[in-house]
N, C-alpha and C positions, 0 to 999 in steps of 0.2 A: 285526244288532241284538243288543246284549246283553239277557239275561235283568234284573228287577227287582231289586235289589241288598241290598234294607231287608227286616226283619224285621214294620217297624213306620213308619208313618209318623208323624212326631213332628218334622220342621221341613222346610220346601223348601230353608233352605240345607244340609242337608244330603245333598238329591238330586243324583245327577249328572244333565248333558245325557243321559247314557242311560238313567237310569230316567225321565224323564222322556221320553224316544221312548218307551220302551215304554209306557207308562203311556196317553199320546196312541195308540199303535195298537191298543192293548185296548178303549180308549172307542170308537176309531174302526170297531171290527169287531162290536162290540155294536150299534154303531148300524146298518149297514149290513149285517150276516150276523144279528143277532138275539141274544138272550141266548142263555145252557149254563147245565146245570145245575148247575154249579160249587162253589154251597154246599149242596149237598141233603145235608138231616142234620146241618148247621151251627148253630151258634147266634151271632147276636151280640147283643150289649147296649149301647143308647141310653144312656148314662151322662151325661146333658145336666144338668147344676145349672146355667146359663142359658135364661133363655127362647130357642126357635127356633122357625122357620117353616120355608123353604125348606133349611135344613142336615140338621132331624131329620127333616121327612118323606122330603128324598130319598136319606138312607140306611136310610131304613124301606123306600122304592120298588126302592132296589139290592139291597139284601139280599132280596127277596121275586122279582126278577127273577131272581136268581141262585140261586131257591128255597130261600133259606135260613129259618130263624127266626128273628123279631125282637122282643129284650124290650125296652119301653120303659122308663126310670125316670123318674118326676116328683121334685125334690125338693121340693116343697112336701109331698107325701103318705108322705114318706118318714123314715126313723129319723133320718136328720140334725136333722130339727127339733126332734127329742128328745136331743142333746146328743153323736148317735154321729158318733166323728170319718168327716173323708173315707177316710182308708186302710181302716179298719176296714167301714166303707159296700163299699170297693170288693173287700178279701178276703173279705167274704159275696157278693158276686156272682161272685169267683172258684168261692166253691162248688159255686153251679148250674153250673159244667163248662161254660163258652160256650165260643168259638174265639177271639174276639178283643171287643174292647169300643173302642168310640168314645165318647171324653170331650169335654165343652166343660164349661170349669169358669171363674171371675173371676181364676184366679193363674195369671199365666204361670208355666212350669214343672211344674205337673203335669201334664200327661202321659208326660213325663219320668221326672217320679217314677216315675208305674204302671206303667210300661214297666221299671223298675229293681223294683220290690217285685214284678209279677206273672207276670212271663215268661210270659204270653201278647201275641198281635198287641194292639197297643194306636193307633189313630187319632186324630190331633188332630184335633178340628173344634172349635176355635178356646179359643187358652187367654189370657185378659185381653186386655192389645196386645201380646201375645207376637207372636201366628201363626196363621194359616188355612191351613194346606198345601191343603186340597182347593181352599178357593175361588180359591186363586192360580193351580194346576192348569185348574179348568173357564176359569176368563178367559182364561188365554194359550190353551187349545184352543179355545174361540168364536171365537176371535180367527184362529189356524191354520184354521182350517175355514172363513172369510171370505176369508182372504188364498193361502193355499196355503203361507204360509213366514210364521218373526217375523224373519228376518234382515232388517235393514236397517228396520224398521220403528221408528218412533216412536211411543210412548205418555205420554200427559203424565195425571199422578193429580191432582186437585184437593180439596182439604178437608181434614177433620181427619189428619192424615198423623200428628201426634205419638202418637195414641192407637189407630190401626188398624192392629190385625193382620192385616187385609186388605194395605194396601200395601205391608209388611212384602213377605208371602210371594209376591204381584205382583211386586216387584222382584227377587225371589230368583229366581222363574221365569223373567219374560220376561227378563232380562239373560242367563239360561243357554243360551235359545233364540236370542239374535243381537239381538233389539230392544234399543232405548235406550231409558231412562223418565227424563221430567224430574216434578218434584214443586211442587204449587204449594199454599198458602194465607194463611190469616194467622201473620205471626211467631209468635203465642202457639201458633198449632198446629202450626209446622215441630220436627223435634227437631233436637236441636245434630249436629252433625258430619255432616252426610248425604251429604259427601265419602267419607265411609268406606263409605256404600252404592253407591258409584256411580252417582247418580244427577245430574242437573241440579235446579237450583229457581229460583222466581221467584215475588216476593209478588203479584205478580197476575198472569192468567192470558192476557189480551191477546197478551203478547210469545211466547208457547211454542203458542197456536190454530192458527196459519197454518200450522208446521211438522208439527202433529201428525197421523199415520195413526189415532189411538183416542185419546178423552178418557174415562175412568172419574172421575164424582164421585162422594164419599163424606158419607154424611153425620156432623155432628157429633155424637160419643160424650158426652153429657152423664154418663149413666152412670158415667165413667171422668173424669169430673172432679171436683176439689174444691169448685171454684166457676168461674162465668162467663168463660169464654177472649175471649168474644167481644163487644161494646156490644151488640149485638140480634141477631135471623134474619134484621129486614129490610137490615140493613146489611150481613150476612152477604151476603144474595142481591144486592144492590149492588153488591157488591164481588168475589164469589166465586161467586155461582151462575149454572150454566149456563144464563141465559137464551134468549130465543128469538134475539133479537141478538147475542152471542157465540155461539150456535149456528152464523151466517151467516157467521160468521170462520173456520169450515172449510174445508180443502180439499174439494172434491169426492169423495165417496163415503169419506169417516173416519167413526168408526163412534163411538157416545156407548152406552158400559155404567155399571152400577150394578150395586154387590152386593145391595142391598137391608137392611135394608127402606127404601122412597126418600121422604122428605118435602118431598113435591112442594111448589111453590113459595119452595122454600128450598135446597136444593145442584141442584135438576132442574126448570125449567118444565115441566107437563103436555104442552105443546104438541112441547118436544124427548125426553120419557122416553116419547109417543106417537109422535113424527117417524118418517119411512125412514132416519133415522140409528142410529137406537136397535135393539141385541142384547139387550134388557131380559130379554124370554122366553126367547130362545134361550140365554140364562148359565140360566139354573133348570134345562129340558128338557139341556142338558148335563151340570148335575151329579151327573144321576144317573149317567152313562154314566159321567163320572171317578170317581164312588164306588164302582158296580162295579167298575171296572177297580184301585181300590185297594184294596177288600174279597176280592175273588178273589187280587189278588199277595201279600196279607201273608198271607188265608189257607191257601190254595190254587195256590201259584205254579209247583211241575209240572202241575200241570192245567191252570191259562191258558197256560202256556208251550205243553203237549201242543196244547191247544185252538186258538191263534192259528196254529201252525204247520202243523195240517189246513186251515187256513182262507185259509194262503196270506200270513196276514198275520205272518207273526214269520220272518225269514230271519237 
């Protein structure tokens, strides 16, 4: 197994299949041998300008598992709303001296940036409909940790595909691990050329159920639009949400994830986002494991290196 390769993580198309073993056997040995104290004496910085739930607390959970220090920043409370740009915002937090800083900000591209202006580790956690490298990470691992292997495995993505950073960095992973991913919704939410992603598609989702090992819906990014993509939710759900009757169109033991946050009765029935189909929990309780394992590699990466190889798990 080779060593973690990045400085910084800032897109999954830019991981190789070997940073991404590694990355998968660092999660996989935290879960199974326990945290190290990895980042003790560390600082990292929350640098969230979007609202989060499950993104900021479980890199507050990693870093505190990893015994590091974690600063949060809110931007409603913060100097931005007084007219200070974002660079400016982000070289005063270079000043408090952290190790590294995890962004989600509305512009694809900067973390990019900060990665270019700051030369410390810099983590995307999710930039516009850029990219989510981590949440692409934890889904292909819940998924490994189900199956045992993504080779040969099919995943089919449903919903707003044009505007998700999510399916982006989904398809950047699980195609590097051996799975197939097809993509399905309404025309106004597919993007143009997704031949160039390699991926499959199809405006409804009937034809791609039967064949699929894992369905991931998404829901619609209102946020990230200018106006209405779509006639209604309920035609949406009509047409596009995984009901409990397209649930039944699964093969036997396929698995139905969501990044969250899920608006039930509209990309997910309660009935299937509650089902024995459903990894709903298990993607959340994962991604802290892949957040440690990419906060220790960009911070700390002779020491998780040192550390996985006492542990049996990094040859």
């Amino acid at each position: 197994m080779q060593p973690f390769s990045k400085s910084n993580l800032i897109s999954s198309s830019e991981l190789s299949a070997q940073d991404i073993e590694f990355l998968f056997a660092a999660a996989r040995s935290f879960s199974k041998d326990g945290p190290a104290p990895l980042l003790k004496g560390k600082t990292v910085v929350n640098f969230f300008l979007e609202d989060s739930t499950r993104t900021r607390l479980s890199f507050e959970v990693a870093t505190r598992r990893l015994e590091g220090q974690i600063l949060g920043f809110s931007a409603s409370q913060s100097s931005i709303k007084k007219g200070e740009s974002f660079l400016d915002t982000a070289k005063n937090i270079l000043a408090l001296k952290p190790q590294a800083i995890v962004l989600r900000h509305s512009s694809a591209g900067s973390p990019a940036l900060l990665a270019q202006e700051l030369k410390i580790p810099i983590v995307n956690a999710g930039d516009g409909f850029h990219e989510h490298p981590t949440q692409g990470l934890l889904d292909a691992f819940s998924l490994l940790e189900k199956w045992g292997t993504l080779k040969g495995k099919r995943v089919v993505i449903i919903g707003d595909i044009l505007h998700s950073r999510v399916a982006r960095s989904n398809i950047h992973v699980l195609r590097k691990c051996g799975a197939s991913v097809a993509v399905c919704g309404p025309p106004s939410l597919l993007p143009p050329r997704l031949e160039a992603l390699g991926v499959d598609f199809a405006y409804l989702p009937e034809p791609l159920l039967q064949s699929a090992d894992a369905v991931m819906t998404l829901r619609i990014q209102f946020e990230r639009q200018n106006k209405m993509t779509i006639p209604s939710l309920s035609e949406y759900r009509r047409f596009w949400g995984m009901t409990r009757e397209r649930a039944q169109l699964l093969k036997k033991g396929a698995i139905i994830l969501h990044p969250g946050p899920v608006n039930r009765g509209v990309e997910l029935d309660p009935e299937v986002a509650d089902g024995p189909h459903s990894i709903i929990l298990d993607q959340v309780t994962n991604g802290v494991l892949i957040r440690m394992a990419v906060l220790a590699a960009v911070i700390q990466p002779k020491a998780l290196e040192l550390t996985l190889k006492e542990r049996g798990a990094f040859a």
